[in-house]
N, C-alpha and C positions, 0 to 999 in steps of 0.2 A: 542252778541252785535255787534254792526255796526259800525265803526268810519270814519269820511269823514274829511279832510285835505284840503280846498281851498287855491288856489295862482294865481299870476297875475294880483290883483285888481292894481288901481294907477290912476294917474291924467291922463286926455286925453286932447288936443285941440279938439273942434266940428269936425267934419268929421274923425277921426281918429278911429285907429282900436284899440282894446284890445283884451287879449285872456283869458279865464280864464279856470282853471284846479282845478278837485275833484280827489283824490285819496280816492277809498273807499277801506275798509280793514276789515276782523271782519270775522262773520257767514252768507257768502254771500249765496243766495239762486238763483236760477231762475224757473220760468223766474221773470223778477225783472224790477222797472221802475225809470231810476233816473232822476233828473231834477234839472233847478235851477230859483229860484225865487228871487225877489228885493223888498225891502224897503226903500223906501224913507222915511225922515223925514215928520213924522207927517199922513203919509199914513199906508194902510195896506200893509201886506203882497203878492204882485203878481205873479201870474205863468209866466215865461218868457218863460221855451220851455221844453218840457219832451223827452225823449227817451225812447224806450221798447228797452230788451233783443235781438233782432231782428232787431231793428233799427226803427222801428215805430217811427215816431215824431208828435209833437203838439206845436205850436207856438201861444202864444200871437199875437194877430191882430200887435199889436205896432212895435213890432221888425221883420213879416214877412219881408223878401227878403232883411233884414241887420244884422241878426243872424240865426247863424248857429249851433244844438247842433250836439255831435258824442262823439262816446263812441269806449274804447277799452275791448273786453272782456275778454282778455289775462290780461291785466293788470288791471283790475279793475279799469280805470278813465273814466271821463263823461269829456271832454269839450265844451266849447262857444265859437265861434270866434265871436267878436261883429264888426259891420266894421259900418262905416256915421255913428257915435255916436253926438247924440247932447244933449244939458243940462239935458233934462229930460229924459233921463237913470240914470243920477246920484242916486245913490242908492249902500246901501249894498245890495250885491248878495247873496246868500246863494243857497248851493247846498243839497237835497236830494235824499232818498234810500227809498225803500220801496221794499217788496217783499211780495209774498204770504204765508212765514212762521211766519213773524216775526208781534203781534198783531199792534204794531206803527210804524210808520217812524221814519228814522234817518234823524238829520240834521247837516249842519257844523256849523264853530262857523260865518261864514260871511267873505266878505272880500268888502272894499269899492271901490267903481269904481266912482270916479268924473268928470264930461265932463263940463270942463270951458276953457274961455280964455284967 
């Protein structure tokens, strides 16, 4: 099993920066792809940006050239630096795991990230 531990969500003024942090832990495998996605009220589930093993990434159109994902491989965490945050990033974040052993992905439990003023 896989467990992932998010922190750092919190209130933002618009343009302001956040950072957010997955500590993954468990039966880690590589190569392995983690990522983290949001949910807004009332919306589905989004991809915000993935990272491979190797640093490969993929960015939602939305957040290209104002988030950033990175990973350490030492220590098992994925982060996002989100920077020029405006209303509608507001959304629980949620980070996952996935790898080529393990049949499902793992997810966290969420953490909210609010962009008001």
């Amino acid at each position: 099993q896989v467990q992932l531990v998010e922190s750092g969500g919190g209130l933002v003024q618009p343009g302001g920066s956040l950072r957010l942090s997955c500590a993954v832990s468990g039966s880690l495998f590589s190569p392995n792809i983690m990522g983290w996605y949001r949910q807004a009220p009332g919306q589905q589930r989004e991809l915000v940006a993935t990272i491979w093993t190797r640093g490969g990434t993929d960015y939602a159109d939305s957040v290209k050239g104002r988030f950033t994902i990175s990973r350490d491989n030492e220590k098992n965490t994925v982060t996002l630096q989100m920077d020029s945050l405006s209303p509608e990033d507001t959304a629980v974040y949620y980070c996952k795991y996935s790898d080529w052993y393990h049949p499902s992905e793992f997810w966290g439990q969420g953490t909210q990230v609010t962009v008001s003023s």
